[in-house]
VEXKOLLUM-6608 format. One line per 8 residues: number of its first residue (from 1); for each residue x, y, z of C-alpha. Coordinates in Angstrom, 1 decimal, always signed. Example, Ala and Ser with C-alpha at 12.3 -4.5 7.8 and 13.67 -1.06 7.14 Angstrom:
BEGIN
1 = +12.3,-4.5,+7.8 ~ +13.7,-1.1,+7.1 $
// end
This chain:
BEGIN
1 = +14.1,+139.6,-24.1 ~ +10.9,+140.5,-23.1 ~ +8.1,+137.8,-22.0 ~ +4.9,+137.4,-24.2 ~ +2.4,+138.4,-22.0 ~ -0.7,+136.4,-21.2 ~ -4.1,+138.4,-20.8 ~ -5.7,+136.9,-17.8 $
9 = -9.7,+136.4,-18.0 ~ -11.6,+135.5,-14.7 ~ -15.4,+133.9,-15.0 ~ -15.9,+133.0,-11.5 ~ -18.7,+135.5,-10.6 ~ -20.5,+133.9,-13.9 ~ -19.5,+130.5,-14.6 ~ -18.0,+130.1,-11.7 $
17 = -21.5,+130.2,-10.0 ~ -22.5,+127.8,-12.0 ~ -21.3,+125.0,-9.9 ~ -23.6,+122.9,-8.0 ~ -23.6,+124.5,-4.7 ~ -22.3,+127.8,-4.9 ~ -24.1,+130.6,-4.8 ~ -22.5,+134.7,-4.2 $
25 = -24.6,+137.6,-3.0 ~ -23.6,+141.0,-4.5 ~ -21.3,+141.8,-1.6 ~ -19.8,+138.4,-2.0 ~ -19.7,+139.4,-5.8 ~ -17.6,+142.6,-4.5 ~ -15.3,+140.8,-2.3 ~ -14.4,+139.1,-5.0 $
33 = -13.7,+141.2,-7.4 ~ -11.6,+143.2,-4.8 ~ -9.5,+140.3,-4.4 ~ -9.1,+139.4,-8.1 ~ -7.9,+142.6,-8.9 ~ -5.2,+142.5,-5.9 ~ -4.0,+139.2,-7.6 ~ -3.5,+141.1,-11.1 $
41 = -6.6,+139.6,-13.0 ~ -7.0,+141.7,-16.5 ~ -10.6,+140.9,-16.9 ~ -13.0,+139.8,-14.6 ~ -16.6,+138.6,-15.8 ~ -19.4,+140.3,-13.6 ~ -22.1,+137.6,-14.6 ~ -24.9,+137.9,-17.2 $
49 = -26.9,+141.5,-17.4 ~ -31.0,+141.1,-17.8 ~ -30.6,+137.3,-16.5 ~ -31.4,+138.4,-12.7 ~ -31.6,+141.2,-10.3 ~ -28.8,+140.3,-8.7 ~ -26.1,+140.8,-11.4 ~ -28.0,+144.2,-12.3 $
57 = -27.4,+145.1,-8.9 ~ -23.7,+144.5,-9.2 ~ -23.0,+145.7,-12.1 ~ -24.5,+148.8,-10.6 ~ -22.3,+149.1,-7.3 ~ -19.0,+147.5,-8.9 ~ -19.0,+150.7,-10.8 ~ -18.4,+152.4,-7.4 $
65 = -15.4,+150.1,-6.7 ~ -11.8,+151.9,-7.0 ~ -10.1,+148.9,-9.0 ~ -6.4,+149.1,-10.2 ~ -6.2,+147.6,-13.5 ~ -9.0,+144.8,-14.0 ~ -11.4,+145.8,-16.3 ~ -15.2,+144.6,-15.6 $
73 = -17.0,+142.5,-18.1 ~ -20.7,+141.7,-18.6 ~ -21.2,+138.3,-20.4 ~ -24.2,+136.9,-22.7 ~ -25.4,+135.8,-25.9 ~ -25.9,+137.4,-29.5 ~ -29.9,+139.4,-30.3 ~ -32.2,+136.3,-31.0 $
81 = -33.0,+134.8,-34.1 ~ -35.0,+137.1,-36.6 ~ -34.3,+140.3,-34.3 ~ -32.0,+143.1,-34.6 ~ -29.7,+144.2,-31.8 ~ -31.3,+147.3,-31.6 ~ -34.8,+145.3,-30.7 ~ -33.2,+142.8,-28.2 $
89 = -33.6,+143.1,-25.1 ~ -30.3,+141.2,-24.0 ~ -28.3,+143.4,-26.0 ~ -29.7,+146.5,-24.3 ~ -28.9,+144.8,-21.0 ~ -25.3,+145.0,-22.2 ~ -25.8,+148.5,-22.2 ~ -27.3,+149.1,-19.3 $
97 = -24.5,+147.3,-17.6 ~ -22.3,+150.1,-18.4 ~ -19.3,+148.1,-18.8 ~ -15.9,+148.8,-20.8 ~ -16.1,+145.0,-21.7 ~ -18.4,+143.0,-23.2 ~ -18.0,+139.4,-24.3 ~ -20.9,+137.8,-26.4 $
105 = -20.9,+134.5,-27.0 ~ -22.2,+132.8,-30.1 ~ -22.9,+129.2,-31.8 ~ -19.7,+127.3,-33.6 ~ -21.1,+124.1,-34.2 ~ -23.7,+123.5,-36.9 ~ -25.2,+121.3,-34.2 ~ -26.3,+123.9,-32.0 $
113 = -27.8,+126.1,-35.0 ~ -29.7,+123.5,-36.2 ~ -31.3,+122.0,-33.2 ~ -30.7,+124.5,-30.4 ~ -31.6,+127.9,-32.5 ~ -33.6,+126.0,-34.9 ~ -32.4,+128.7,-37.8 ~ -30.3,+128.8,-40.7 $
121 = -26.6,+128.6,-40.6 ~ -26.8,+132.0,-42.7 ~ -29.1,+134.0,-39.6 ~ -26.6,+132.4,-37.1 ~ -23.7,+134.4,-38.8 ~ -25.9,+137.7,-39.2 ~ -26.9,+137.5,-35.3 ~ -22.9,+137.1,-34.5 $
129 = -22.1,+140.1,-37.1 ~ -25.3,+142.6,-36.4 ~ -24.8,+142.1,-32.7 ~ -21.6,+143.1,-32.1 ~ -21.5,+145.9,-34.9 ~ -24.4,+147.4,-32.7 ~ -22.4,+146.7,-29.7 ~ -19.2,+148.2,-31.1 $
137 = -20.9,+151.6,-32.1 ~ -21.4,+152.2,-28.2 ~ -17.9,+152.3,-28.1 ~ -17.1,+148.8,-26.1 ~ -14.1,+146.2,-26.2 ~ -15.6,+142.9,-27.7 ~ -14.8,+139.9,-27.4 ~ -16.2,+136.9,-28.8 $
145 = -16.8,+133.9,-26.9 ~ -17.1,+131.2,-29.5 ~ -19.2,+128.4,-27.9 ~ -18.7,+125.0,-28.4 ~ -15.8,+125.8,-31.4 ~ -13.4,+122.9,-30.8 ~ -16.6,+120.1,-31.1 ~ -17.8,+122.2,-34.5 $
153 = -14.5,+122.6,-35.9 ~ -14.2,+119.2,-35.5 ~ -17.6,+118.3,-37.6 ~ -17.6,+121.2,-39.6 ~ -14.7,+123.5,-39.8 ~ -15.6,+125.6,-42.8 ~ -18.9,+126.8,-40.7 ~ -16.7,+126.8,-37.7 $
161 = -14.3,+129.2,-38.9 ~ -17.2,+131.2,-40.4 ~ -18.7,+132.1,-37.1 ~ -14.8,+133.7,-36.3 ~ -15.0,+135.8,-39.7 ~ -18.7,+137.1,-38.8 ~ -17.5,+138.4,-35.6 ~ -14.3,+139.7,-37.0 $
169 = -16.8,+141.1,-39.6 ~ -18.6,+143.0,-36.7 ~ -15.7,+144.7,-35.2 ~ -15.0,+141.4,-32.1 ~ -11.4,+142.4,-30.9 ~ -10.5,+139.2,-29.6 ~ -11.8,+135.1,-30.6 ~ -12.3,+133.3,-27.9 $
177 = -12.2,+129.3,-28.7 ~ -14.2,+127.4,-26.4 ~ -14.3,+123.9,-25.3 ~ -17.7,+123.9,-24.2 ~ -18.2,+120.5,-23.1 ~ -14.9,+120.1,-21.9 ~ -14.6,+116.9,-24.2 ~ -11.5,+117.5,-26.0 $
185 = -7.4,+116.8,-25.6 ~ -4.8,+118.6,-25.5 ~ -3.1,+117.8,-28.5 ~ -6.7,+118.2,-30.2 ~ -6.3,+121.9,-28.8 ~ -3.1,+122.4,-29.9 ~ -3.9,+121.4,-33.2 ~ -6.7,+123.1,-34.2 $
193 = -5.7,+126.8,-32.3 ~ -2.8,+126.5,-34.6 ~ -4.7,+126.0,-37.7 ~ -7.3,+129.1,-36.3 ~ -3.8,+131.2,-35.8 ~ -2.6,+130.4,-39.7 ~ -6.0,+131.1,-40.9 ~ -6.4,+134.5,-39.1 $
201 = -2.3,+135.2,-38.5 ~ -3.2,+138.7,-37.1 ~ -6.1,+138.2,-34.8 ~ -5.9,+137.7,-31.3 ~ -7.0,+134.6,-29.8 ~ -8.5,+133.1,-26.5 ~ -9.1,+130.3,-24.8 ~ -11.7,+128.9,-22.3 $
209 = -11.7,+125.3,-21.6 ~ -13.9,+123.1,-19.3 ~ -12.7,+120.4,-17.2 ~ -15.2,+117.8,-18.3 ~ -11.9,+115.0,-19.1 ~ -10.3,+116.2,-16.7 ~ -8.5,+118.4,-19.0 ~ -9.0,+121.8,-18.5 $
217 = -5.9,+123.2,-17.4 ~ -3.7,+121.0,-20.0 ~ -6.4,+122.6,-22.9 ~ -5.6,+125.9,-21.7 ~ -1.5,+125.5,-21.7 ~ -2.0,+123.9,-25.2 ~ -4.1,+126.4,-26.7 ~ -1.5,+129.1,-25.0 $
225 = +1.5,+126.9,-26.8 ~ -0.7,+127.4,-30.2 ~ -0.5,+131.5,-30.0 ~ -3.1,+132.2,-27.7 ~ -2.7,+135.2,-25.6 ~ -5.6,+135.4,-23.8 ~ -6.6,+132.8,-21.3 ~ -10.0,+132.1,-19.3 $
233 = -10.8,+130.5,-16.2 ~ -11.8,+130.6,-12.5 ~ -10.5,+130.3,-8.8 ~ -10.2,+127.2,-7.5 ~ -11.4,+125.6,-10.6 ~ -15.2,+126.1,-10.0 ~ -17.8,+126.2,-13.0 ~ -20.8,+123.7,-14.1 $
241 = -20.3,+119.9,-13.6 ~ -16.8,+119.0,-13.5 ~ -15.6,+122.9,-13.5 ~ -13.6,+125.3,-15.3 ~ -10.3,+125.6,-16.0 ~ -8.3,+126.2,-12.5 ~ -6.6,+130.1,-13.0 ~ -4.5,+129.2,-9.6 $
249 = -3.0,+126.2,-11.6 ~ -2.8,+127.5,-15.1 ~ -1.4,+131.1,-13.5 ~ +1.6,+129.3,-11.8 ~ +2.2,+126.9,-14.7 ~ +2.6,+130.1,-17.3 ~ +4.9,+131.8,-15.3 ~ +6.8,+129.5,-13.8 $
257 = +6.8,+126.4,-16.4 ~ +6.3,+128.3,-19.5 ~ +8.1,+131.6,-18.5 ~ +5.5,+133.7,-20.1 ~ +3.7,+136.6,-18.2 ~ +0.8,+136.5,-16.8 ~ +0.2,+138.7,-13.2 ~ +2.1,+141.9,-12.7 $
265 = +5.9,+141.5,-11.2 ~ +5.4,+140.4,-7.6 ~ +2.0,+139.2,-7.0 ~ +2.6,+135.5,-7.8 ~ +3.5,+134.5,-4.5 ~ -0.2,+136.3,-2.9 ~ -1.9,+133.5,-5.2 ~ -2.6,+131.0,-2.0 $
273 = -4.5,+133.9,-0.4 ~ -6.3,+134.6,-2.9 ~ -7.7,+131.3,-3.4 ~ -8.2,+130.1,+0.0 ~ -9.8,+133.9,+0.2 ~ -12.1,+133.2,-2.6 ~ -13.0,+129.5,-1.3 ~ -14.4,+130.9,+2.4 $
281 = -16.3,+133.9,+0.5 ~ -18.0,+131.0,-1.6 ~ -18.4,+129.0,+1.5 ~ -16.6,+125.8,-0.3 ~ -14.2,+124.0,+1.7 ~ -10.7,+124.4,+0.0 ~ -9.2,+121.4,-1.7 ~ -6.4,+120.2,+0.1 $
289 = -4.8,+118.5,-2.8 ~ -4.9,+121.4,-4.8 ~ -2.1,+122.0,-7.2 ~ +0.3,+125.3,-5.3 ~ -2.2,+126.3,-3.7 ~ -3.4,+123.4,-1.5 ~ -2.1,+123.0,+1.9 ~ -1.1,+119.7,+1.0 $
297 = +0.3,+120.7,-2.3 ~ +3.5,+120.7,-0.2 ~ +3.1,+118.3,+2.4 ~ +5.6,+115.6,+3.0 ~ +4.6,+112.1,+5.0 ~ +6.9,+109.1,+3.8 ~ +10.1,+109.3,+5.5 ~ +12.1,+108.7,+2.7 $
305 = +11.3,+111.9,+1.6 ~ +11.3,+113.9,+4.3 ~ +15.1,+112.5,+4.7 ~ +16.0,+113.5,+1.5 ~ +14.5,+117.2,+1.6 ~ +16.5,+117.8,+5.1 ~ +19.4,+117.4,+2.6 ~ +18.0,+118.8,+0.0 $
313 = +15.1,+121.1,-0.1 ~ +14.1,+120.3,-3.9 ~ +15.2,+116.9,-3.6 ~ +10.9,+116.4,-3.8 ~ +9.4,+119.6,-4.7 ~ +9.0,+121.1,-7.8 ~ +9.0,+124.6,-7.0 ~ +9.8,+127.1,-4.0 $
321 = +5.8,+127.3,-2.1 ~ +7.2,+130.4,-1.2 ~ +6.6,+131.7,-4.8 ~ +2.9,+130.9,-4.7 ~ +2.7,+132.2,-1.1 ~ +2.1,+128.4,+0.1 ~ +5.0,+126.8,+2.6 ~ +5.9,+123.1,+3.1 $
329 = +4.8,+120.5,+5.8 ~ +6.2,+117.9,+7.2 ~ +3.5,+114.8,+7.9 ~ +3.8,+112.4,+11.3 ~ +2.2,+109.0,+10.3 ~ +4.0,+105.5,+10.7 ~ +5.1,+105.6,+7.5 ~ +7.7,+108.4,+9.1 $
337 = +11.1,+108.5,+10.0 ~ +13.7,+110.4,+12.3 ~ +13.5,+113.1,+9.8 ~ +10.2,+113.8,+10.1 ~ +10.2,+114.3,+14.2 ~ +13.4,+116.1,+13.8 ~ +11.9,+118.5,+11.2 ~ +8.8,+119.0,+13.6 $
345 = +11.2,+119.3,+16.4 ~ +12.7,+122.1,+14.3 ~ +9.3,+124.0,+14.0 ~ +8.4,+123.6,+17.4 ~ +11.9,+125.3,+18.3 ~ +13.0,+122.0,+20.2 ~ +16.9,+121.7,+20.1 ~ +17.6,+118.0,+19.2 $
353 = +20.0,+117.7,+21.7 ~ +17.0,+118.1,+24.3 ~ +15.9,+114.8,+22.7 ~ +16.5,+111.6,+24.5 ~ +15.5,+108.9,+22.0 ~ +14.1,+109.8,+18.7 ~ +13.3,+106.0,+18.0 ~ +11.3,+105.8,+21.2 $
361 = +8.8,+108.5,+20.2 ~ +8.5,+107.2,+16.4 ~ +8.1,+103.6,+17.5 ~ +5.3,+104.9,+19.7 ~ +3.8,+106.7,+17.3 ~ +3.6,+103.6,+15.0 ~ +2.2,+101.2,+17.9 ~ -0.5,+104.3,+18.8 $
369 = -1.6,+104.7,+15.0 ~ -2.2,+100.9,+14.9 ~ -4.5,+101.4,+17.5 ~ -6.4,+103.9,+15.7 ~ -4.2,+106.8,+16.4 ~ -3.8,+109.2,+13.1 ~ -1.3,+112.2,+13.7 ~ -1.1,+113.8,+9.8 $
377 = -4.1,+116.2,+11.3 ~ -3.1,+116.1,+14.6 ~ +0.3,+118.1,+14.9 ~ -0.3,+119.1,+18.5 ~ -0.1,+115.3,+20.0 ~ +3.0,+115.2,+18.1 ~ +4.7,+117.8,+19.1 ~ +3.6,+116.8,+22.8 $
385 = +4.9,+113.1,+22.5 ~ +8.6,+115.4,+21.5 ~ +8.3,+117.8,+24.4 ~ +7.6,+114.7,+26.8 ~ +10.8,+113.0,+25.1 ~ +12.5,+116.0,+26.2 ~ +15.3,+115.2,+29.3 ~ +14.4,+118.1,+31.4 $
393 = +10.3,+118.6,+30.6 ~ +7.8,+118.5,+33.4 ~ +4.5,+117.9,+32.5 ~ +2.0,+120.8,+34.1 ~ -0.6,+118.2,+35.1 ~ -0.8,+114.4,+35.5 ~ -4.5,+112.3,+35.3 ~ -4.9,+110.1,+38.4 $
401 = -7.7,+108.6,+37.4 ~ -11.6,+109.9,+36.7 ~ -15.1,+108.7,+36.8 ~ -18.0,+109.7,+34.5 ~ -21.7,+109.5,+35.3 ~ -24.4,+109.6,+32.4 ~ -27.8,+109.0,+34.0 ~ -31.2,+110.0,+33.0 $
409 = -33.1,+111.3,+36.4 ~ -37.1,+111.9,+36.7 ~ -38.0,+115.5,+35.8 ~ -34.8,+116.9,+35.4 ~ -34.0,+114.7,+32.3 ~ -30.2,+113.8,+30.8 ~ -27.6,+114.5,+33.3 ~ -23.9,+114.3,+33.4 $
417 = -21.4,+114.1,+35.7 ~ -17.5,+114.2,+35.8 ~ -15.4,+113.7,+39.0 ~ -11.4,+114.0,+37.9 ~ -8.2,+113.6,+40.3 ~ -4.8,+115.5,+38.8 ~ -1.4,+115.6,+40.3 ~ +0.2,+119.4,+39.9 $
425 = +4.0,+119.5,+41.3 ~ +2.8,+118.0,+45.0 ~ -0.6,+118.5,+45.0 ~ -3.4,+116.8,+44.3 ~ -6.7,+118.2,+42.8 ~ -9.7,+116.3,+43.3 ~ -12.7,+117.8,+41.8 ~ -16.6,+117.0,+40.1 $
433 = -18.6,+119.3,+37.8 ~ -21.5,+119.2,+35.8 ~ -22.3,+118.7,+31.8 ~ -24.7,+118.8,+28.9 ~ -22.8,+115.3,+27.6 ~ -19.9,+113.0,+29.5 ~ -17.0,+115.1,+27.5 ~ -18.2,+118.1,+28.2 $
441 = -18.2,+117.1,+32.1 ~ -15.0,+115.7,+31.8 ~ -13.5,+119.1,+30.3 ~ -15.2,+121.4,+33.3 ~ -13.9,+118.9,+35.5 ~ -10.4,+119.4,+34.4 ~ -10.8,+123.0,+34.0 ~ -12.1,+123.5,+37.6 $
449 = -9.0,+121.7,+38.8 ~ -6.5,+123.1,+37.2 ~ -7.4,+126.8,+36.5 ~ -6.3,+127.9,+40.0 ~ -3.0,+126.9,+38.9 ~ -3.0,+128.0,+35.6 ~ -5.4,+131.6,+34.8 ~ -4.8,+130.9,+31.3 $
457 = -6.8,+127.7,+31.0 ~ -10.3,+129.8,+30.8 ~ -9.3,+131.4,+27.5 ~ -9.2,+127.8,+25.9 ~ -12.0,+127.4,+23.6 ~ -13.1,+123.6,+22.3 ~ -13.5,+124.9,+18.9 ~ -14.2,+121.5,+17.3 $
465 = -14.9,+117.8,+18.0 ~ -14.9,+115.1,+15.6 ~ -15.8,+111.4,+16.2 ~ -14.8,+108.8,+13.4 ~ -15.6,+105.2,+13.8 ~ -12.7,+103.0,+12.8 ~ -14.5,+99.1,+12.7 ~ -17.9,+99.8,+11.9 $
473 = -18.3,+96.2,+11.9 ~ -17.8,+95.7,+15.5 ~ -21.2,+97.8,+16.0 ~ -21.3,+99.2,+19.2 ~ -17.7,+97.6,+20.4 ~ -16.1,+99.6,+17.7 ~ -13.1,+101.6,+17.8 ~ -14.1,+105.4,+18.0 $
481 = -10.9,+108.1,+16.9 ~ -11.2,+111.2,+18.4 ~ -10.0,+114.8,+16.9 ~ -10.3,+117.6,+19.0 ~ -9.2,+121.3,+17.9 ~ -9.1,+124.0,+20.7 ~ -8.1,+127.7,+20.5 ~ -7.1,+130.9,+22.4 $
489 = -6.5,+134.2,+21.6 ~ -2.9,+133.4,+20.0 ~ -3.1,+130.2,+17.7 ~ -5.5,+126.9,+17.3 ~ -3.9,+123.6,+17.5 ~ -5.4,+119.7,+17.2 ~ -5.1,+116.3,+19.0 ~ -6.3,+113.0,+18.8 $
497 = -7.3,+110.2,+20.7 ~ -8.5,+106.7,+20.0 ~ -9.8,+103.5,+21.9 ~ -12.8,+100.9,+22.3 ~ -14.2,+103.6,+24.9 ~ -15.1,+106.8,+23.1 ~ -14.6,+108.3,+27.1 ~ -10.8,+107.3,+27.0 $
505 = -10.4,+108.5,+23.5 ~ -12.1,+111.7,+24.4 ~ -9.8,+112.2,+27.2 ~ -7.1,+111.3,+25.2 ~ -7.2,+114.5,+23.1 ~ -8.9,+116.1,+25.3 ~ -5.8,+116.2,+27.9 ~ -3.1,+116.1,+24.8 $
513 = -5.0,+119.6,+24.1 ~ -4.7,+121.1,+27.2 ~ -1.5,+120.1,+28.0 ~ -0.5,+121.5,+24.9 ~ -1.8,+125.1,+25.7 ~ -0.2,+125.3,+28.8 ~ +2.8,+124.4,+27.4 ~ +3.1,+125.9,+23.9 $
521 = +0.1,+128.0,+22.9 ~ +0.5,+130.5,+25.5 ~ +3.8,+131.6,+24.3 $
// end
């Protein structure tokens, strides 16, 4: 039996860009839209036409774009009150746009007619008809976005239902019911699509929900359940105050909870790209927490869990990540057990017979994170404190002891100095060097010493430093964590450190970091 296939509608580029803090150039626009129609978006929704010179200008160059199945949309509102679409300069926008879609988006709710129009509930339906009649002439796909339905069905659904026959009436090929305000439940949604459906049983219906309760995604499942075949959203969930519904939640949950259709066969699992993809374009940190798509969506800490998924992979997961193109993750933390070191171990290609005491190395790791230590974003200190467990490893450099200097000298201002003494094999590197800061010493301290050993060293970058004060009631005296990331040409991997001395923390990470490049990241 065939699946029911559900039309996919994406409004990041419009209401997506909404949100408070993100804001897409046209070539970011263009990215975009090349990436949305990878996934297998039907529709995506260019932004508003007339509104500003930037969406002109896209709708202009995404006409050059090669696309394989999404069509392009341009979004805005009916011909104002007392004017016909012929005379209206937002409706000529629409056709300047020169887009196969076009979804125009009306009043519902006797509210917004009243006090937002300020005309007659009689013009409001003539403005919805006229406009799309003049709009279907030019030969475009309509659909109707009714705004704020669910609230005016809710205070008046005669005049509610009215606004759907008036587009219907102009030729709309598609009613989209919107939850404007993002203020209703699901079972409100579920409700009141299926009343829409009996009332028109042979029109096609949409939904577009807001997340305003929290409720987005459930409202667009519902409405789906209901008969809705056409569903709207955005990536990542972005869209004015609380956001949109989430299309990388909603996607997965059709196909893969309600068995329905939704992208083309095989481009579920490039859904984690996508989004992450979309998240750097809009310059918005990803959500780690995100539903499939976050990389903690799949992440595993407590080591009751971890335990049971070495037995049984969907012992505590819901899904394969491998279908959504995420992949599971194993957490260090002192909530841990054995199972999490031994899975780690198993990433880091460690056999566990290598291992001389499992216990040893957890029990540290509890004791350290006491002290201030965290290792959930520090996977490299981890996988050190295994490889120094191991009965055979030598370590390729062991700290003496050091010595920082922070001065400030007359006419040559701040000045630092670092003077470090390492054991490699049999010899013994004694060395100073020079530093914008007292870490930044200490690191061209280390890498003057141990360079001449090991070339490789110079292609390590510090490619980030964060300080985090644990008791910020101890002032001055408090305890300062530590993260360091570092890279080279092959991989990026982080440490940590912590203490009372932000110098000791720093060297800490600092020397869990290198150690762990001249071990590992070379490879």
């Amino acid at each position: 039996m065939q699946k029911q296939q559900i039309w996919l509608y994406d409004t990041t580029l419009r209401d997506g860009t909404q949100a408070e803090g993100i804001s897409l150039s046209v070539e970011d626009k263009l990215k975009i839209t090349r990436l949305l129609d990878d996934l297998g978006i039907h529709y995506i929704e260019g932004g508003w036409p007339g509104s500003n010179p930037k969406d002109a200008a896209y709708f202009e160059c995404v006409r050059e774009l090669d696309l394989k199945q999404a069509k392009i949309a341009a979004f805005g509102s009916t011909c104002r009150v007392s004017t016909q679409p012929e005379d209206d300069a937002n409706i000529q926008a629409f056709l300047a746009a020169e887009t196969p879609v076009v979804t125009i988006v009306g009043k519902s709710w006797t509210l917004h007619v009243t006090d937002v129009l300020r005309t007659t509930l009689e013009e409001n339906l003539r403005i919805i008809r006229e406009s799309i009649a003049y709009l279907k002439a030019h030969h475009k796909e309509i659909l109707f976005d009714a705004e704020h339905f669910f609230d005016g069905y809710k205070d008046d659904p005669t005049y509610a239902l009215a606004t759907l026959q008036a587009a219907l009436e102009g030729g709309a090929e598609l009613l989209v019911l919107c939850d404007t305000n993002g203020g209703a439940m699901p079972w409100e949604i579920e409700s009141i699509v299926g009343e829409v459906q009996a009332t028109f049983p042979d029109v096609a219906l949409g939904i577009h929900a807001h997340n305003d309760s929290g409720m987005g995604d459930a409202n667009s499942l519902a409405g789906i359940r209901a008969g809705a075949i056409h569903v709207q959203g955005t990536m990542n969930g972005y869209g004015e105050r609380c956001g949109n519904a989430n299309l990388c939640t909603v996607i997965p949950n059709l196909e893969l909870k309600m068995h329905l259709t939704a992208l083309p066969e095989g481009q579920l699992h490039t859904l984690t790209h996508t989004a992450r993809a979309v998240s750097s374009i809009a310059n918005q940190a990803p959500y780690r927490h995100a539903p499939y798509v976050g990389r903690s969506a799949f992440a595993h800490k407590a080591g009751i869990h971890v335990s049971a998924m070495r037995r049984n992979i969907l012992s505590y997961q819901h899904i394969d990540p491998a279908l959504v193109g995420n992949e599971p993750r194993v957490v260090v933390s002192e909530l841990s057990g054995r199972g999490n070191l031994m899975s780690m171990a198993d990433e880091a290609g460690i056999a566990h017979e290598e291992l001389k005491d499992l216990s040893d190395v957890l029990q540290r790791i509890k004791e350290l994170e006491h002290q201030g230590f965290t290792f959930e974003g520090a996977e490299a200190s981890v996988e050190m404190m295994l490889h120094r467990s191991r009965a055979n490893y030598k370590s390729p450099f062991h700290m003496i002891d050091f010595m920082v200097v922070v001065e400030h000298r007359e006419g040559r201002g701040l000045f630092a100095e670092a003077t470090i003494k390492v054991r490699v094999g049999d010899k013994i590197f004694h060395t100073a060097a020079e530093g914008n800061g007292p870490v930044n010493a200490l690191d061209a301290a280390l890498r003057k010493a141990l360079v001449p050993v090991y070339p490789h060293l110079a292609d390590f970058d510090l490619a980030d430093y964060k300080v985090h004060i644990l008791d910020s009631n101890s002032g001055t005296a408090a305890t300062t964590r530590v993260m360091i990331d570092m890279q080279n040409a092959v991989r990026r991997w982080s440490t940590v450190g912590a203490s009372s001395n932000i110098i000791e923390a720093s060297w800490f990470a600092l020397a869990d970091a290198v150690e762990y490049g001249l071990t590992v990241a070379h490879e």
